[in-house]
Structures are given as C-alpha cells and as structure tokens.
C-alpha positions, 0 to 999 in steps of 0.5 A: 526089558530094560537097557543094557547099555544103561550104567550107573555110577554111584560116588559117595560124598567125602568125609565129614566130621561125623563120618569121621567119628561114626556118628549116624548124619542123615538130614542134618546139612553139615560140611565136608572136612578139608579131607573130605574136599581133597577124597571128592577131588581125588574121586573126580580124577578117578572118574577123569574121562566118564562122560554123564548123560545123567548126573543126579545128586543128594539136595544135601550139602555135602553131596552137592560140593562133592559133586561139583569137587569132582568136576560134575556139578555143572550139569547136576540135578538134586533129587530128594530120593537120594538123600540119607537115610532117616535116621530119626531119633538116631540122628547124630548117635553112634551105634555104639552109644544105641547099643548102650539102650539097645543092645540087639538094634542093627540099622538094616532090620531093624530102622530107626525110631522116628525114622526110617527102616530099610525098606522105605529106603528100597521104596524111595530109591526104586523109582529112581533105579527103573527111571535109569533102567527104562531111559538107559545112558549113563548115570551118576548118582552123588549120595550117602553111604547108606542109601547108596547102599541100598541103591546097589542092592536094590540094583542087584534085585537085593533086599534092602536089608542086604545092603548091609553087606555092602560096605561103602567108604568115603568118597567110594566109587562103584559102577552098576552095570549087567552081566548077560542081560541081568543087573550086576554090581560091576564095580563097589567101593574103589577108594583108591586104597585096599584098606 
C-alpha cells in the first residue's frame, strides 16, 4: 500500500512563445519568454518554504530553466517520462488550424498522427507515479501542460483521456496528496490568479 506521507507537487514550465500563441510544443526545445522566466520565478516564491526529497524534471529546456528559476534546479534529476506529449505531426500547429482538415480531432481521444495517444502518455507516466507512491517523501515534477495532466489524472486513478478536464496554465502549481488512504488531487493550477 502505498505511502501516505507521499506528496507530489507538479510545476509546470513557464510561458513560451508557442505556449503564448497555442501552438501544440511537444519535442521541439524552445526557450521560455522574459514572461515565462518572471512566471518560473514568481512560481519558486509560491513554492518558497517546500522543502524536495525528490526533484524530477523534463530533459527538456524549458522545464529545466524553469526549475532551476524557481530555486530548484540544484538537486534535480531529467527524466525522459516527463517530457510532453508527442504531438508527432502536430508538432508546431494549433488546434484550430488541425480542426481545418480534422474537424471532429480532440488531442485526449484521439493523439496525434505520428505521435502520441493518451494512453501512451498513461503508460510513460505510470511508472514514475508507482516510483513516488512506493518510495514516499516529497516530490516534485517540473514538466509540460499536457503531460502533467496526465500525471494528475492518473494519480487520481483517471483515465488518461480525463486529463482532459484538468486544465493546466503556465507556471501552475498543483499538489498531489491523499484523502483518507486513497490518492486525491489536493491542490491544481495555483497561478497566482483566478483568471
């Protein structure tokens, strides 16, 4: 049975220049934006006073300046099942544009051609999830939108595709905890604001 003294905190990476204009950035390595660096700093002051067993971050770029803006990425460890979502050959398109050949297409049922679907995501992400359940302490995983998504859902006990009602901003913070011995999403998408 796993650990209720196990938390996880998810941080999502600050804004970028597609994040901004909705474009779909799964493996492409782009920077944040001078906004995205002041969101991962106002983000480490949020988080001013969490102390991390564990602190687990995307290989990719923006989650690792993230991490390390927030006061974290001194102790942190890449790990490839938190990068995000393939998007394949949505890679760089914004849903509205798919919806011009693909009217019906919606990223949790349906993935991405060459890509990947929801449930890929789940199982890339499961592991890592029963790692922070069976070993317990404190956790933080510095990620994407979309696949922390997944993770919260999947914490939860979720489908993956019911990540889709957990909408995640930039630079959001959620806590991952238990409620009387079961796994709870405790806290989701603190981004200072109520917009």
């Amino acid at each position: 049975m796993p650990s209720n003294e196990t938390s996880v905190v998810l941080l999502r990476h600050g804004e970028t220049e597609w994040s901004l204009d909705g474009r779909h950035t799964g493996l492409s390595d782009i920077d944040l934006t001078e906004n995205g660096r002041a969101e991962a700093r106002a983000a480490g002051g949020r988080l001013a006073g969490f102390e991390f067993d564990h602190v687990l971050t995307s290989p990719l770029r923006r989650a690792r300046e993230t991490c390390e803006l927030a006061g974290y990425g001194a102790g942190a460890t890449t790990t490839d099942e938190l990068t995000e979502w393939n998007y394949g050959e949505y890679e760089g398109i914004k849903t509205v544009d798919i919806h011009k050949t693909a009217p019906d297409w919606w990223l949790f049922s349906d993935g991405c051609p060459g890509g990947e679907s929801a449930a890929d995501v789940g199982a890339r992400v499961d592991p890592l999830i029963e790692r922070a359940k069976a070993e317990g302490g404190r956790w933080l995983f510095v990620a994407h939108g979309h696949v922390l998504r997944v993770v919260g859902a999947r914490w939860a006990g979720l489908a993956p595709e019911e990540a889709s009602t957990l909408l995640l901003g930039t630079a959001a913070i959620c806590v991952l905890g238990w409620e009387h011995g079961r796994p709870a999403l405790k806290h989701w998408n603190d981004t200072g604001s109520l917009r």
